[in-house]
N, CA and C atoms as a LAMMPS dump frame, in Angstrom:
ITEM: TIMESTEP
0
ITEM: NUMBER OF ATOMS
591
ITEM: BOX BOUNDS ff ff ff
-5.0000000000000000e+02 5.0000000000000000e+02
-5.0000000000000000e+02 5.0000000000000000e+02
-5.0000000000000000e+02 5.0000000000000000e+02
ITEM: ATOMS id mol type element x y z
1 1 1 N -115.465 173.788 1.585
2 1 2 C -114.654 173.264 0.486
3 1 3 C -115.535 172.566 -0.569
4 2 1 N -116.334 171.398 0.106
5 2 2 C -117.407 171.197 -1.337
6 2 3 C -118.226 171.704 -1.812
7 3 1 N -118.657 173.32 -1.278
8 3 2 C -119.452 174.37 -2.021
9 3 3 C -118.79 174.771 -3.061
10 4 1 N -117.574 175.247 -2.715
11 4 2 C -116.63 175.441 -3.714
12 4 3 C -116.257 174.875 -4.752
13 5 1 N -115.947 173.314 -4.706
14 5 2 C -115.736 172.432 -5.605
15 5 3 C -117.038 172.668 -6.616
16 6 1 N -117.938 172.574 -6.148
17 6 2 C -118.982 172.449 -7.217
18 6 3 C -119.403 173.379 -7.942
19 7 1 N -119.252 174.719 -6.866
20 7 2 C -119.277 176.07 -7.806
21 7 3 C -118.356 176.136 -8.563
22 8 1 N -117.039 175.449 -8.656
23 8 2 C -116.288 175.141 -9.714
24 8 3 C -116.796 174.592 -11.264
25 9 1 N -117.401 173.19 -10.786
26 9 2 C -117.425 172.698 -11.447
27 9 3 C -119.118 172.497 -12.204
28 10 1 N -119.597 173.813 -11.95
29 10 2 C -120.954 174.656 -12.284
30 10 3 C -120.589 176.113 -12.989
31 11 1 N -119.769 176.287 -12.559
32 11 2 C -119.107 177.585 -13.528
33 11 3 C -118.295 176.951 -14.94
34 12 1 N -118.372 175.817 -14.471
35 12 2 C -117.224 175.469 -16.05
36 12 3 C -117.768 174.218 -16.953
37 13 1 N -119.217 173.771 -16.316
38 13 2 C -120.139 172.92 -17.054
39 13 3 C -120.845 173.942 -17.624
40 14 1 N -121.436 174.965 -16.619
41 14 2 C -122.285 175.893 -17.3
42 14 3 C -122.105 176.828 -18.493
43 15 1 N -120.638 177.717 -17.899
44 15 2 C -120.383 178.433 -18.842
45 15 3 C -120.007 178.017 -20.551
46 16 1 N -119.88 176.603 -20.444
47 16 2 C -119.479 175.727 -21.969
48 16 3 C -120.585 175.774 -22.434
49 17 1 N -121.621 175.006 -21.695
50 17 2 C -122.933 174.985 -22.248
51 17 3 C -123.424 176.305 -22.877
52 18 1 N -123.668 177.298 -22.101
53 18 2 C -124.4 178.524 -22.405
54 18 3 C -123.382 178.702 -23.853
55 19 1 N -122.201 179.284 -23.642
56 19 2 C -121.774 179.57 -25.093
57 19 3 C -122.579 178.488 -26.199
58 20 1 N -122.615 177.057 -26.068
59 20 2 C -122.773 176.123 -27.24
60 20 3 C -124.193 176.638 -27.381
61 21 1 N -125.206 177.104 -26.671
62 21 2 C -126.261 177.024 -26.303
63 21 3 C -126.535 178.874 -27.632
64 22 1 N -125.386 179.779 -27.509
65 22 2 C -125.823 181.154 -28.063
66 22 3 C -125.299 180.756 -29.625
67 23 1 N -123.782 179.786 -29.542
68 23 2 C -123.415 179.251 -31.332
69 23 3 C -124.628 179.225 -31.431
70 24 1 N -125.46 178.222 -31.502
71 24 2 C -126.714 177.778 -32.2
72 24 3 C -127.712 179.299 -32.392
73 25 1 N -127.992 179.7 -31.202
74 25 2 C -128.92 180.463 -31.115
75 25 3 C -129.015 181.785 -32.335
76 26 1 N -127.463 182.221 -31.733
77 26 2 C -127.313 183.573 -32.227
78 26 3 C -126.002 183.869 -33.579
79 27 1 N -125.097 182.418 -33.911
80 27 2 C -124.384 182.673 -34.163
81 27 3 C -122.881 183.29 -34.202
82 28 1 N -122.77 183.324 -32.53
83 28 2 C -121.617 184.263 -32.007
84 28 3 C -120.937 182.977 -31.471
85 29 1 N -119.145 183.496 -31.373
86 29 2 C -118.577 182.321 -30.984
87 29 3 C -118.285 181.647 -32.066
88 30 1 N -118.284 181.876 -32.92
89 30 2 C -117.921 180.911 -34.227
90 30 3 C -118.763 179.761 -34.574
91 31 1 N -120.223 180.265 -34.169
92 31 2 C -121.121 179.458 -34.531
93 31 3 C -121.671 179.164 -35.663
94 32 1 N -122.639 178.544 -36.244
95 32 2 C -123.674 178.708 -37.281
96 32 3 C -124.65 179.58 -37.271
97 33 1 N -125.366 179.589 -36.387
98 33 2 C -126.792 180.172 -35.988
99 33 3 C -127.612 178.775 -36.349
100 34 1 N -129.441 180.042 -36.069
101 34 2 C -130.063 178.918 -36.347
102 34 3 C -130.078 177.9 -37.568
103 35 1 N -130.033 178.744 -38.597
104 35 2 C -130.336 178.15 -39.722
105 35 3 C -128.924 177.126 -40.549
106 36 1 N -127.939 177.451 -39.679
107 36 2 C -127.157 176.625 -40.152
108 36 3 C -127.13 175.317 -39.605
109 37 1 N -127.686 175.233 -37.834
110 37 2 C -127.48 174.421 -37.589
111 37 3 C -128.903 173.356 -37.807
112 38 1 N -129.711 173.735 -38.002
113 38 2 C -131.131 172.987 -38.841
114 38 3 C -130.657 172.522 -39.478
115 39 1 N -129.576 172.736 -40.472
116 39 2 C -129.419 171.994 -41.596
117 39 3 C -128.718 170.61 -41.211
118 40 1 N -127.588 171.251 -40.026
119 40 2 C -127.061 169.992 -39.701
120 40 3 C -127.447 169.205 -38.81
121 41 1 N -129.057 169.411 -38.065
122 41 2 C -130 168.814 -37.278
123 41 3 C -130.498 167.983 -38.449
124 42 1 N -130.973 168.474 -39.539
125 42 2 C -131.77 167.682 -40.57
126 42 3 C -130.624 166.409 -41.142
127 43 1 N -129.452 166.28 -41.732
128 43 2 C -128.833 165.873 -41.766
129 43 3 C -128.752 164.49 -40.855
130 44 1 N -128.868 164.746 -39.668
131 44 2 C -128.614 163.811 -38.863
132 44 3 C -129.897 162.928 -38.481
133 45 1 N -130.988 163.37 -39.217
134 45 2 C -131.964 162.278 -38.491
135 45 3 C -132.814 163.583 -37.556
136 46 1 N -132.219 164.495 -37.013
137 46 2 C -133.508 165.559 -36.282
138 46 3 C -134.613 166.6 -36.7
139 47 1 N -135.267 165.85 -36.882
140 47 2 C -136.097 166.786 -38.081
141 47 3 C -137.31 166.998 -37.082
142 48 1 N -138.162 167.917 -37.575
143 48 2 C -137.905 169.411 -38.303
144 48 3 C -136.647 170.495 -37.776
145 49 1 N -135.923 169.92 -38.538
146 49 2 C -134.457 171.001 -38.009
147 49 3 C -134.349 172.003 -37.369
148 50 1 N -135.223 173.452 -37.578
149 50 2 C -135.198 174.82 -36.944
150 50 3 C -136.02 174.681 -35.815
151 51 1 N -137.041 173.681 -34.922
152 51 2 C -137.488 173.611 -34.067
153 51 3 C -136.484 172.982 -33.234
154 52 1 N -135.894 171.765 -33.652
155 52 2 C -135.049 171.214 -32.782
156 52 3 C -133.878 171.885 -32.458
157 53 1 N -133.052 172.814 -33.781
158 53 2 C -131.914 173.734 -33.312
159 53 3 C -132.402 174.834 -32.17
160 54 1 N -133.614 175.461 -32.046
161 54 2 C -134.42 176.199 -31.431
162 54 3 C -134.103 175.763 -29.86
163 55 1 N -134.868 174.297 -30.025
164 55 2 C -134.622 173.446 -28.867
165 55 3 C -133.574 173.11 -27.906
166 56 1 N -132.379 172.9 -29.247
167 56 2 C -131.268 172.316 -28.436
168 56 3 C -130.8 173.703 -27.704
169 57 1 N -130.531 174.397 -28.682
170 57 2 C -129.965 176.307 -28.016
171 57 3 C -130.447 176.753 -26.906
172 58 1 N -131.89 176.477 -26.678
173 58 2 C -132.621 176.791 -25.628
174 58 3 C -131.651 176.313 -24.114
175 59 1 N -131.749 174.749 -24.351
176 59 2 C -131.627 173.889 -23.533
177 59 3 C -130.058 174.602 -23.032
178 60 1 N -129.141 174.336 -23.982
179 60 2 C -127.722 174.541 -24.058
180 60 3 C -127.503 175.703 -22.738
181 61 1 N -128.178 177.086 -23.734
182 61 2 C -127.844 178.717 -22.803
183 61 3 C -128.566 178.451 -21.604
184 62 1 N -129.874 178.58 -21.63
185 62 2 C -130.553 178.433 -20.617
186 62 3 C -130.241 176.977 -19.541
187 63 1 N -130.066 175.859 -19.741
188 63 2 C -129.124 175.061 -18.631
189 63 3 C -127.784 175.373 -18.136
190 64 1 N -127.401 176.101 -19.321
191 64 2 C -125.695 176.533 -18.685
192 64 3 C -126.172 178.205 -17.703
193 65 1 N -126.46 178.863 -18.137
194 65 2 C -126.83 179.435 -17.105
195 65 3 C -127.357 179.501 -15.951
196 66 1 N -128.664 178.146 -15.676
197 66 2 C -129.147 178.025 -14.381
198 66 3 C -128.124 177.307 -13.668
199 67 1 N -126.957 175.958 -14.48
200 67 2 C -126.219 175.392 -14.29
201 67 3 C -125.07 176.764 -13.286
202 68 1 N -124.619 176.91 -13.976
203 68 2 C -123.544 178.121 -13.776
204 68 3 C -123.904 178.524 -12.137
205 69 1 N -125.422 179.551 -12.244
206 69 2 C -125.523 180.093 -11.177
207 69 3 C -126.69 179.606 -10.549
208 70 1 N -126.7 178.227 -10.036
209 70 2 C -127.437 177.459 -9.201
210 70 3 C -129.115 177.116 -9.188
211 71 1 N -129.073 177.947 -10.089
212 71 2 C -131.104 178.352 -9.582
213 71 3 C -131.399 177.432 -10.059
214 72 1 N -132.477 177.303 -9.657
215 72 2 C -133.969 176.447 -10.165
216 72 3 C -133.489 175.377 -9.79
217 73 1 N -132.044 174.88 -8.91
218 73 2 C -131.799 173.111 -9.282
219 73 3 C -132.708 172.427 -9.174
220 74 1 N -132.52 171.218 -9.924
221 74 2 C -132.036 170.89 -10.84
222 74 3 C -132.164 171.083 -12.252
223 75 1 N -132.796 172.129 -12.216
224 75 2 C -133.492 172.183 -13.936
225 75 3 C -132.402 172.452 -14.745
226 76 1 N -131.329 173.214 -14.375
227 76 2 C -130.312 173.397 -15.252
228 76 3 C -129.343 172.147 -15.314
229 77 1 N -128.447 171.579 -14.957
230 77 2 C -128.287 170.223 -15.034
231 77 3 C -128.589 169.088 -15.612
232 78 1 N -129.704 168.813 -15.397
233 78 2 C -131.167 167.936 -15.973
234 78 3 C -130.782 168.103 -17.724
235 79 1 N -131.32 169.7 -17.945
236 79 2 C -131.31 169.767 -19.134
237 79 3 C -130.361 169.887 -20.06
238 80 1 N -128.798 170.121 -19.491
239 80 2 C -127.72 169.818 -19.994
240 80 3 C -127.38 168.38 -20.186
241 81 1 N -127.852 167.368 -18.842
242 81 2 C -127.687 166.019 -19.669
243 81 3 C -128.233 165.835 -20.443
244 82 1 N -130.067 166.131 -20.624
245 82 2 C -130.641 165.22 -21.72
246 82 3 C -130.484 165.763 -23.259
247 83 1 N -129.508 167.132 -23.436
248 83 2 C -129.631 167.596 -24.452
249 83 3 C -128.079 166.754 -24.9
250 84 1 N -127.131 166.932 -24.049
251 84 2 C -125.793 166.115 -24.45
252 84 3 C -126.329 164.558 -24.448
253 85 1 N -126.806 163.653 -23.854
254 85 2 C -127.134 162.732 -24.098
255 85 3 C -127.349 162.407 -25.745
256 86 1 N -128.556 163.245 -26.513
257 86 2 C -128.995 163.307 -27.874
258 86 3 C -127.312 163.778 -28.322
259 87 1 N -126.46 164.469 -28.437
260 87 2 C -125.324 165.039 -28.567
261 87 3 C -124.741 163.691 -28.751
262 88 1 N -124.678 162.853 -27.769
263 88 2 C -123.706 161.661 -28.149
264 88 3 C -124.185 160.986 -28.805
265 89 1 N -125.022 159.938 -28.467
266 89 2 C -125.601 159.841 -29.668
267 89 3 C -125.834 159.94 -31.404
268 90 1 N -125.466 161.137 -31.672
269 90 2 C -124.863 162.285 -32.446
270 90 3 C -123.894 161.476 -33.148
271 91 1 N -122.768 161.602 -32.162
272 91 2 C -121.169 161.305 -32.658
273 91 3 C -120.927 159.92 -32.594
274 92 1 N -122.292 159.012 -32.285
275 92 2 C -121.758 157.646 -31.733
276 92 3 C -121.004 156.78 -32.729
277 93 1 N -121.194 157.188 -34.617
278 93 2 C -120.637 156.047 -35.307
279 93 3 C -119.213 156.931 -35.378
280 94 1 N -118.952 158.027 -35.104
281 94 2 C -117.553 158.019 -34.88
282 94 3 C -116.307 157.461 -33.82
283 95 1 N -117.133 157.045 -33.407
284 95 2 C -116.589 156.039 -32.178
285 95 3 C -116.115 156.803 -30.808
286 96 1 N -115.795 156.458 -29.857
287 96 2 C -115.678 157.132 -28.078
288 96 3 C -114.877 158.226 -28.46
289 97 1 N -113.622 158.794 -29.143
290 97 2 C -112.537 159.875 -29.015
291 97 3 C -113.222 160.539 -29.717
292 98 1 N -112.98 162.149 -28.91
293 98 2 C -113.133 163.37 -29.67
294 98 3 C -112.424 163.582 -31.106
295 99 1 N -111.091 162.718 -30.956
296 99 2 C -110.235 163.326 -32.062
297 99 3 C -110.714 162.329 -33.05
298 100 1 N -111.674 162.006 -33.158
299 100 2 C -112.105 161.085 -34.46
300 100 3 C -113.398 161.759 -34.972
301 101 1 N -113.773 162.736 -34.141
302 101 2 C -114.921 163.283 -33.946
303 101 3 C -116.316 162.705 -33.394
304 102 1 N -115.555 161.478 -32.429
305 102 2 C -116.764 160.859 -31.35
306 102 3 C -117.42 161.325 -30.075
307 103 1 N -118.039 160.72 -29.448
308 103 2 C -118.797 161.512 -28.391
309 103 3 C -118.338 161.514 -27.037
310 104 1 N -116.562 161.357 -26.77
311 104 2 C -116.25 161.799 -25.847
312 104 3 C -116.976 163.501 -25.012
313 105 1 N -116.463 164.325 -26.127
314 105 2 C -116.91 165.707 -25.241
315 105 3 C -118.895 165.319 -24.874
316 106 1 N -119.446 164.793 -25.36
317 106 2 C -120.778 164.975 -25.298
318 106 3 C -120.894 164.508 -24.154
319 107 1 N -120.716 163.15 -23.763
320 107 2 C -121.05 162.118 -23.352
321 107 3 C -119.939 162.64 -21.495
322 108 1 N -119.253 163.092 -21.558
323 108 2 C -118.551 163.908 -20.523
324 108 3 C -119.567 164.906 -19.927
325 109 1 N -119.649 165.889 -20.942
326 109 2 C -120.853 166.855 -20.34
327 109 3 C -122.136 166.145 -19.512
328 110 1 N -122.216 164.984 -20.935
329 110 2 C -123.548 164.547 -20.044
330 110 3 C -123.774 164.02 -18.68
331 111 1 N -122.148 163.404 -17.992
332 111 2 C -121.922 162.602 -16.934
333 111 3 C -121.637 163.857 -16.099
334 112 1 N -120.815 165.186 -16.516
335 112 2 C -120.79 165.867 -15.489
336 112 3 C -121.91 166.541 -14.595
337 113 1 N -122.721 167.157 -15.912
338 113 2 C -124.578 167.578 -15.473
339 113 3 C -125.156 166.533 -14.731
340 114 1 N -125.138 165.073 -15.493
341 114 2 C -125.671 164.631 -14.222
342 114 3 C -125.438 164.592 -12.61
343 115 1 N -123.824 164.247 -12.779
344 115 2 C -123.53 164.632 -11.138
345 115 3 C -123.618 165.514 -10.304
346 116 1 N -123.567 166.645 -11.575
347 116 2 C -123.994 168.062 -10.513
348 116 3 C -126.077 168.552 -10.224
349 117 1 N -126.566 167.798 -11.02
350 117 2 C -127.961 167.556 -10.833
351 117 3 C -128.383 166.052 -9.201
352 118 1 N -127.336 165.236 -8.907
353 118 2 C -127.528 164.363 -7.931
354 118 3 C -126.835 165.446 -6.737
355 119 1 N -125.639 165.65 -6.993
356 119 2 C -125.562 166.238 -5.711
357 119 3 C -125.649 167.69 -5.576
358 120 1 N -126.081 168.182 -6.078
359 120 2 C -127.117 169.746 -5.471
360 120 3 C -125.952 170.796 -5.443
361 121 1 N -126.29 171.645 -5.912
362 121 2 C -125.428 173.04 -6.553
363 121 3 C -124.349 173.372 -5.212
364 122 1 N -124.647 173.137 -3.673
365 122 2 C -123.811 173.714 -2.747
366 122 3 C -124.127 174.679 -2.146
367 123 1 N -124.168 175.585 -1.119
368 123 2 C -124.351 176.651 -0.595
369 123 3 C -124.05 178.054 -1.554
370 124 1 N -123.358 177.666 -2.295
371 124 2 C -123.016 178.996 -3.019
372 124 3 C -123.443 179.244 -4.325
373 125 1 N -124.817 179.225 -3.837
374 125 2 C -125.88 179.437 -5.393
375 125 3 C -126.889 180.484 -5.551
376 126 1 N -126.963 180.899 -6.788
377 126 2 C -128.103 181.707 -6.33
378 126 3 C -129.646 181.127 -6.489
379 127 1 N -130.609 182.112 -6.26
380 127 2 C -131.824 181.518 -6.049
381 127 3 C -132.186 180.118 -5.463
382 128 1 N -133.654 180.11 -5.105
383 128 2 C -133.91 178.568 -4.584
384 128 3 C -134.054 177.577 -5.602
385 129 1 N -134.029 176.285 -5.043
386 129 2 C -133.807 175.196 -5.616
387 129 3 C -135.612 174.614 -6.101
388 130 1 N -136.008 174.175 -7.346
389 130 2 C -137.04 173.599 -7.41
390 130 3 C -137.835 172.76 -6.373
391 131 1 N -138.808 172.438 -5.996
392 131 2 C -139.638 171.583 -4.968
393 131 3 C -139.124 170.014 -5.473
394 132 1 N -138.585 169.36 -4.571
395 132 2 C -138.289 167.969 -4.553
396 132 3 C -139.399 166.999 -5.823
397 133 1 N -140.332 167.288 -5.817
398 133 2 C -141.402 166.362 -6.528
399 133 3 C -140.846 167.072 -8.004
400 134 1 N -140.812 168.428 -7.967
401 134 2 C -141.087 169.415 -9.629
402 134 3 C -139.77 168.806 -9.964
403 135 1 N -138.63 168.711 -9.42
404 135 2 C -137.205 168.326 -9.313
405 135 3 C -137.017 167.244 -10.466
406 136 1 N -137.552 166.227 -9.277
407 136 2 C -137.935 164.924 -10.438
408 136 3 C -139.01 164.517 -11.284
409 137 1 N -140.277 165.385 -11.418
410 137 2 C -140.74 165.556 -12.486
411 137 3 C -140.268 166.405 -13.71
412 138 1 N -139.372 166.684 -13.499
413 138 2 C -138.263 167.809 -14.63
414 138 3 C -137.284 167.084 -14.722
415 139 1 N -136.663 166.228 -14.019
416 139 2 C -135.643 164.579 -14.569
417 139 3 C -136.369 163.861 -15.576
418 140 1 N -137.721 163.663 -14.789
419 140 2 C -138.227 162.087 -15.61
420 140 3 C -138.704 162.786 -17.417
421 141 1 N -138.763 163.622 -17.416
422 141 2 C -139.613 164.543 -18.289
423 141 3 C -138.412 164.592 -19.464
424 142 1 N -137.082 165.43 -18.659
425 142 2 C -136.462 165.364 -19.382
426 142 3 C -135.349 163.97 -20.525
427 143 1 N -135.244 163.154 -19.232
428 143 2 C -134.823 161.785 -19.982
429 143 3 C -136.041 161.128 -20.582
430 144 1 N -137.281 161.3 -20.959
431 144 2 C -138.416 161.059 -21.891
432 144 3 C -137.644 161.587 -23.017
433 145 1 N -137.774 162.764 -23.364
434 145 2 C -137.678 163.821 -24.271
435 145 3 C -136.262 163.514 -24.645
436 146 1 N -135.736 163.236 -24.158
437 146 2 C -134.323 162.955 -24.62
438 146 3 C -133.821 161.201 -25.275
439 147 1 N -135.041 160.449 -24.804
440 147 2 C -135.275 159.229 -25.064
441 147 3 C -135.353 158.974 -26.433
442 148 1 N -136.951 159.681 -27.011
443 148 2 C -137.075 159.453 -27.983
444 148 3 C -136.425 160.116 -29.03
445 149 1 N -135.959 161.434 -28.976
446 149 2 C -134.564 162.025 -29.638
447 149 3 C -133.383 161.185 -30.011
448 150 1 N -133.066 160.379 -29.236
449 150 2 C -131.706 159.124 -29.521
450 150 3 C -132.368 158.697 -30.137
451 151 1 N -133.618 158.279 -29.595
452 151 2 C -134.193 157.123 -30.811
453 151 3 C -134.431 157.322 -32.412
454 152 1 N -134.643 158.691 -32.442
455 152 2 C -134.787 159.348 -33.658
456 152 3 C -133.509 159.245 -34.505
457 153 1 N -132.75 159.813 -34.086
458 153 2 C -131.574 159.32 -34.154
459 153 3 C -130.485 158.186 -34.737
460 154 1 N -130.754 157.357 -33.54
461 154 2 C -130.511 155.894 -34.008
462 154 3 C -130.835 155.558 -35.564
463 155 1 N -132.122 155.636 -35.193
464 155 2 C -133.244 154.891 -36.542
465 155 3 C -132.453 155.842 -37.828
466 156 1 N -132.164 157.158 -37.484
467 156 2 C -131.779 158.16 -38.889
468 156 3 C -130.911 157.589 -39.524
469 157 1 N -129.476 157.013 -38.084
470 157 2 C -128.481 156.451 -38.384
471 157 3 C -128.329 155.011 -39.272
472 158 1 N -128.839 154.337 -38.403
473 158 2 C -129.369 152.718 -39.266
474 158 3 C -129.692 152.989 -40.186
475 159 1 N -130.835 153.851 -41.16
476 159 2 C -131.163 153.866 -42.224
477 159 3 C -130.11 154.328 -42.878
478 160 1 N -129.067 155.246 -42.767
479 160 2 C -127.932 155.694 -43.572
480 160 3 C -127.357 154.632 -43.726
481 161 1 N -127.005 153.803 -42.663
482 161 2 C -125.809 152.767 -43.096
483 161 3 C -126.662 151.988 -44.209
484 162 1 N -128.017 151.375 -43.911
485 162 2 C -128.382 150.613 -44.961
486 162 3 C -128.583 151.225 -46.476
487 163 1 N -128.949 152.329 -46.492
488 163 2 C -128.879 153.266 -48.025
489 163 3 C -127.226 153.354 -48.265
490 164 1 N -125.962 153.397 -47.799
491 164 2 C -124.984 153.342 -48.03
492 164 3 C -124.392 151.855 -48.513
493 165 1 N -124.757 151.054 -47.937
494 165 2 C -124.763 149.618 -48.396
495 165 3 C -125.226 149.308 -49.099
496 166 1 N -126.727 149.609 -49.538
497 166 2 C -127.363 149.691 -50.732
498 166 3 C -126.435 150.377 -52.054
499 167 1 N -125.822 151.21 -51.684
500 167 2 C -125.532 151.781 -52.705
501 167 3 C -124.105 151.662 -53.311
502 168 1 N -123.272 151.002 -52.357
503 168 2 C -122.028 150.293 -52.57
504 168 3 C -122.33 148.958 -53.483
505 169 1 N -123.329 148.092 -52.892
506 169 2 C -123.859 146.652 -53.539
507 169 3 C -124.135 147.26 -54.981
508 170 1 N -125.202 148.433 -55.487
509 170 2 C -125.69 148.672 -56.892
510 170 3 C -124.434 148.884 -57.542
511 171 1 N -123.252 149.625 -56.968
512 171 2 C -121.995 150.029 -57.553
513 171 3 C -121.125 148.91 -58.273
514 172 1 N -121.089 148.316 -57.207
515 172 2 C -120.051 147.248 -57.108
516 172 3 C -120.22 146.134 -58.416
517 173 1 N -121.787 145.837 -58.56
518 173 2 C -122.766 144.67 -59.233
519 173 3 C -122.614 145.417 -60.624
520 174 1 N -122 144.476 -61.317
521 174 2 C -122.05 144.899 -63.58
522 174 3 C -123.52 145.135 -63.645
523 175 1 N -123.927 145.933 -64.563
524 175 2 C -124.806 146.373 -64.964
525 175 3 C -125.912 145.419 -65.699
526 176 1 N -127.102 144.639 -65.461
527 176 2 C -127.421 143.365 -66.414
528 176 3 C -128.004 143.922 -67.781
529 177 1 N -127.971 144.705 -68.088
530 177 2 C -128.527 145.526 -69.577
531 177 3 C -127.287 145.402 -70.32
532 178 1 N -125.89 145.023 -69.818
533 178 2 C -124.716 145.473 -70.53
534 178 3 C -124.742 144.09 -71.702
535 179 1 N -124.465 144.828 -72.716
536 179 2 C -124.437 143.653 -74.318
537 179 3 C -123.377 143.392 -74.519
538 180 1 N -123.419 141.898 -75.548
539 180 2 C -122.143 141.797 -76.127
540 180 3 C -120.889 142.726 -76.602
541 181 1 N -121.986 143.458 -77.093
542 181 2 C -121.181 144.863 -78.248
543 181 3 C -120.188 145.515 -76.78
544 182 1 N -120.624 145.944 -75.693
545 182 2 C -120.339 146.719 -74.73
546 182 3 C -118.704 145.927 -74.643
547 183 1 N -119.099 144.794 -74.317
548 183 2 C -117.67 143.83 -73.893
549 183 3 C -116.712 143.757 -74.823
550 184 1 N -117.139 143.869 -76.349
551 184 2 C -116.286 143.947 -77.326
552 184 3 C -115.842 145.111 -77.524
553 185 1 N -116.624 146.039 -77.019
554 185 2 C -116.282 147.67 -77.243
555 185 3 C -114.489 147.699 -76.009
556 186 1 N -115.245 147.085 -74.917
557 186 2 C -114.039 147.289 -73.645
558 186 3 C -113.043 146.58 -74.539
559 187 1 N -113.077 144.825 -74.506
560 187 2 C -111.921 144.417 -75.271
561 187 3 C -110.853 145.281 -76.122
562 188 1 N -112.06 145.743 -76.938
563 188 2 C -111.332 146.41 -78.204
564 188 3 C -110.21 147.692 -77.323
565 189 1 N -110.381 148.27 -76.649
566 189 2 C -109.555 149.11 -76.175
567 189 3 C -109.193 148.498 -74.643
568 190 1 N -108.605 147.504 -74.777
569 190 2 C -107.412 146.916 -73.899
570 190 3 C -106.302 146.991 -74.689
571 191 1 N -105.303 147.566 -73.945
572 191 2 C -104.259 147.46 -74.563
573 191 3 C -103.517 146.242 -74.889
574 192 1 N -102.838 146.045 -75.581
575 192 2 C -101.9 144.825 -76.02
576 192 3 C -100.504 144.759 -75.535
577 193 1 N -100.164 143.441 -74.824
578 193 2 C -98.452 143.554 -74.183
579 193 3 C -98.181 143.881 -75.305
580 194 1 N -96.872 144.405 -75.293
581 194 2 C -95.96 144.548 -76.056
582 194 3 C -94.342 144.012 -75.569
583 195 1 N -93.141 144.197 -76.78
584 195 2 C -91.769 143.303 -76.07
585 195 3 C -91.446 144.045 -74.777
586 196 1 N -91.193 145.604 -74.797
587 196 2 C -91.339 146.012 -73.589
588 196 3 C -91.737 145.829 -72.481
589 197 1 N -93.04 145.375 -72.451
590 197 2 C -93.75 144.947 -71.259
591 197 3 C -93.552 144.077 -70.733
């Protein structure tokens, strides 16, 4: 019964992944492809965009597939968290709900991969499982790599809010070049109550 459960729940972590993993790649699925999604890697703080879309796609198909059908554990797993990890991250100033466009779905994936990376694919997998040491040198490796990605991130984010604040404050603030003439110009076309009014 808990071979089963997990081949469940390895067929339906995996198979999400791999599709998100070919959007990027290939464009199928109602994706972007690569080059669309570079743009929206660059956007966010992940730059150089077409290496990292490269990256994430990689991670995506190729973890949902080892995910899916057991091999290599943990490598497939592993690399579905640390790529959803950066994913939430992602969505974090939209706040926890999907329907706001926050990092519920990310941040789910990322908790499910991990659990299915702690407790081991089940009897009903294919191929063998990585060597215990390579195992967790392909954990520690991957939450590195996925470390400084948030961090990239983060920092992209913080700087937006402060250039957005910046740029609300220049908005907001009268202009100090503005002349007398300017103020008499506005005056002059204010309208005047009238009895009506």
């Amino acid at each position: 019964m808990r071979s089963l459960v997990l081949l469940c729940g390895r067929l339906v972590v995996g198979a999400y992944l791999a599709i998100h993993g070919a959007q990027k790649l290939f464009g199928v699925f109602g994706g972007r492809g690569i080059e669309g999604t570079a743009a929206g890697f660059e956007r966010q703080g992940l730059t150089p965009g077409k290496p990292m879309a490269i990256t994430a796609g990689v991670c995506e198909l190729g973890g949902g597939v080892l995910t899916a059908t057991g091999a290599a554990h943990p490598l497939g797993p592993v690399a579905v968290a640390g790529t959803m990890a950066v994913a939430a991250s992602v969505h974090r100033p939209q706040g926890p709900l999907a329907a706001k466009g926050g990092f519920e779905l990310p941040l789910t994936n990322c908790v499910a991969a991990a659990v299915l990376a702690a407790t081991g694919p089940g009897r009903l997998a294919l191929g063998r499982r990585l060597h215990p040491a390579l195992g967790a040198l392909t954990a520690v490796g991957a939450a590195g790599i996925a470390g400084v990605l948030v961090s990239k991130v983060l920092k992209a984010q913080a700087l937006a809010q402060v250039e957005a604040r910046q740029g609300v404050q220049s908005t907001s603030q009268p202009s100090a070049t503005s002349s007398g003439s300017d103020k008499a110009q506005a005056a002059s076309v204010t309208p005047t109550p009238t009895a009506a009014g």
